[in-house]
C-alpha positions as CSV (number, residue, x, y, z in Angstrom):
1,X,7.5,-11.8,-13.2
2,X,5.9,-15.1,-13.1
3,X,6.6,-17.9,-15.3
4,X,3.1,-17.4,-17.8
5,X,3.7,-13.6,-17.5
6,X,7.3,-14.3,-19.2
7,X,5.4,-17.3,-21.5
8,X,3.0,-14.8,-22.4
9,X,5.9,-12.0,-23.7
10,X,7.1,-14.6,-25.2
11,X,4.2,-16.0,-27.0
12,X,3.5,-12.1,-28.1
13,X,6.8,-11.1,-29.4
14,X,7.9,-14.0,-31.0
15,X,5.4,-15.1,-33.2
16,X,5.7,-14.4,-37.5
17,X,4.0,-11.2,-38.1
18,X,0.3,-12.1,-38.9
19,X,-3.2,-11.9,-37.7
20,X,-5.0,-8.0,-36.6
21,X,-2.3,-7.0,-34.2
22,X,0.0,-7.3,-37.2
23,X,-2.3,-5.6,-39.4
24,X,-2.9,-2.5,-36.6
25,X,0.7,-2.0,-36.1
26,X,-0.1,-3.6,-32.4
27,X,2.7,-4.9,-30.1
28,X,3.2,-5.7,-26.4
29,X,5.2,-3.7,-24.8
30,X,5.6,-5.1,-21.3
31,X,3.3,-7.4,-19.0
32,X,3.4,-8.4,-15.3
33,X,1.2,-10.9,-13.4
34,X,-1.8,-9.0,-13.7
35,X,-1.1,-5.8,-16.1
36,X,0.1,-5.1,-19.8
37,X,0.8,-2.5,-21.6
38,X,0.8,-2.4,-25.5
39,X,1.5,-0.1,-28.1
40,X,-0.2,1.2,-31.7
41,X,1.6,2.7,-34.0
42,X,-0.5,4.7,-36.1
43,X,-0.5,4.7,-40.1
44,X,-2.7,6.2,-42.8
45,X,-5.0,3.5,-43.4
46,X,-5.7,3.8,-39.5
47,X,-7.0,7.6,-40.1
48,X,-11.1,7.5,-39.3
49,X,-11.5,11.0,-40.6
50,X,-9.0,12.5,-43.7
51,X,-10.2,15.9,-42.6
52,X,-8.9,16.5,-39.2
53,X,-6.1,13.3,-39.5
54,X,-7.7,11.5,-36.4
55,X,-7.3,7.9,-35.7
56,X,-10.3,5.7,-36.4
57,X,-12.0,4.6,-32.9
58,X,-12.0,1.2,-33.8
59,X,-7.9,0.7,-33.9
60,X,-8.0,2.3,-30.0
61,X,-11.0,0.3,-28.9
62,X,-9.1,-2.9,-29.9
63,X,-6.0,-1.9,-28.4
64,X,-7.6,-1.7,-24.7
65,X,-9.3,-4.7,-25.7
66,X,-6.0,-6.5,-26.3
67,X,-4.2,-4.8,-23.3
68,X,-7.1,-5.4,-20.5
69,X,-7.6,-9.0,-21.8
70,X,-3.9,-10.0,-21.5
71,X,-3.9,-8.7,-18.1
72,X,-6.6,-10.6,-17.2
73,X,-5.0,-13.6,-19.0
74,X,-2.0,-13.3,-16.9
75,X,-3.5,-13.0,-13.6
76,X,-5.2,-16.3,-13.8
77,X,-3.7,-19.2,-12.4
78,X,-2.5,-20.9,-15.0
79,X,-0.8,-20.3,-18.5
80,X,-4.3,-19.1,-20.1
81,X,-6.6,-16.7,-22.0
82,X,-9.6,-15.1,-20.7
83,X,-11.8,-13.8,-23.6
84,X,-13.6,-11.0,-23.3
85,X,-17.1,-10.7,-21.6
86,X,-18.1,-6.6,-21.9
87,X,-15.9,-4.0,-22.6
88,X,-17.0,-0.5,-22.4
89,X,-14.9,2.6,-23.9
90,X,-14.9,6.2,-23.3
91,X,-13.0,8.2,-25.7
92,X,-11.6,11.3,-24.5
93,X,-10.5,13.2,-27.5
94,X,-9.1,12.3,-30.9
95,X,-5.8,10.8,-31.6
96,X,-3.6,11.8,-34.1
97,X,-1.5,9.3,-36.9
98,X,2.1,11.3,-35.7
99,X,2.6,9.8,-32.5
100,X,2.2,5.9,-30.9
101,X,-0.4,5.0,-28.7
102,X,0.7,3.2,-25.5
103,X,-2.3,1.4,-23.6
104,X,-2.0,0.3,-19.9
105,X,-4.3,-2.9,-19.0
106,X,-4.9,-4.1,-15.4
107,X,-6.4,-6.5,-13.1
108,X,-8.4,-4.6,-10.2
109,X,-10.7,-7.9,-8.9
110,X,-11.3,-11.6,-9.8
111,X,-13.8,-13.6,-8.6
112,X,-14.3,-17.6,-9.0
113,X,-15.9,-16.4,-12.9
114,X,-15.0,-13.1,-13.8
115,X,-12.0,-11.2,-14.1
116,X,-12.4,-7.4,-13.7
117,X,-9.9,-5.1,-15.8
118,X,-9.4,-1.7,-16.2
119,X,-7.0,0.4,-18.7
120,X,-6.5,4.1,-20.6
121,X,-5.0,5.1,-23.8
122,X,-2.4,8.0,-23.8
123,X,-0.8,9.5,-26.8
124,X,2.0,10.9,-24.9
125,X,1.1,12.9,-22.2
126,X,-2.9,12.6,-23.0
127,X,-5.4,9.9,-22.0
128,X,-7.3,9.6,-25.3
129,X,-9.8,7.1,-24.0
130,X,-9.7,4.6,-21.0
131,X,-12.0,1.5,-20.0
132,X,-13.9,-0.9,-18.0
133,X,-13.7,-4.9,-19.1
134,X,-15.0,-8.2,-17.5
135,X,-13.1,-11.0,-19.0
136,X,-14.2,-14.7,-18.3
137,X,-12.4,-16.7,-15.7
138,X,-12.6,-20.4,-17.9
139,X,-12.5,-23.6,-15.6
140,X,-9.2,-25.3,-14.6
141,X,-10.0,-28.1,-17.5
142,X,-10.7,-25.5,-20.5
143,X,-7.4,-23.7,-18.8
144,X,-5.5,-27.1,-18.2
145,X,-5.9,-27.8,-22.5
146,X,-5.1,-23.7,-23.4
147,X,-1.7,-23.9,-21.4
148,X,-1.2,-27.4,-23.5
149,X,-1.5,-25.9,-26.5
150,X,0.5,-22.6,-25.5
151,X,3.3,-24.8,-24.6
152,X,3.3,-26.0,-27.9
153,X,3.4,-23.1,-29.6
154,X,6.1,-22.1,-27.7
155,X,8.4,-25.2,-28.0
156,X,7.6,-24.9,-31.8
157,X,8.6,-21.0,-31.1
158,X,12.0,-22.8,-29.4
159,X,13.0,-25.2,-32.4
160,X,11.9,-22.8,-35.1
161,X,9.0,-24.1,-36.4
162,X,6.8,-21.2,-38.6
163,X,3.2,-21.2,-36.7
């Protein structure tokens, strides 16, 4: 694992709990240099429709989101981010609030501006929805000032400073 891949699981598990991964029960998992995976656990206020008990799309969508875009992230060059261009989801069938969601993010092409990502949801042994991202490949000055400011959230990380 490279150096910003292990940064990066660093970065994601060690922060305070806060922010909308916090809030949808999201958490990485594992990363490489050019994949992620990432977990939902589901919860009540997650549930779309009361009637059948299925998860809200929304919750799923984000989780590719999260787990194609820190792939992308990690296969740049650099200790970056690569925010998302287009994203496009297909959902597969309803998930239920009794078991986690594990989503699977990876790099498949990068050019000198774009990042191309694909991903799928499974709720155990079922694919609930998989996807198609482009993420944008930032210049090596926007990236040289986002790995500054990484390392400094992680050296506040390092002497226990609250971020």
């Amino acid at each position: 694992m490279s150096e910003a891949a292990k940064s990066h699981k660093k970065l994601m598990t060690g922060q305070k709990k806060q922010g909308h991964f916090s809030a949808l029960n999201i958490s990485l998992v594992d990363c490489g240099d050019d994949w992620a995976e990432m977990s939902l656990t589901p919860t009540a206020a997650l549930i779309g429709d009361p009637s059948t008990g299925a998860l809200h799309s929304g919750p799923i969508t984000t989780l590719l989101d999260s787990a194609l875009g820190i792939a992308a992230s990690l296969a740049l060059p650099r200790l970056g981010f690569a925010p998302t261009i287009d994203l496009r989801v297909d959902h597969l069938r309803m998930a239920n609030a009794q078991e986690p969601l594990i989503a699977r993010g990876e790099v498949v092409r990068i050019t000198r501006n774009v990042l191309f990502a694909k991903g799928s949801v499974r709720q155990g042994n079922i694919e609930i929805a998989h996807a198609v991202g482009n993420f944008v490949r930032l210049s090596d000055e926007v990236l040289a000032i986002t790995e500054a400011h990484i390392q400094q959230q992680l050296e506040a990380m390092d002497s226990g400073v609250e971020l």
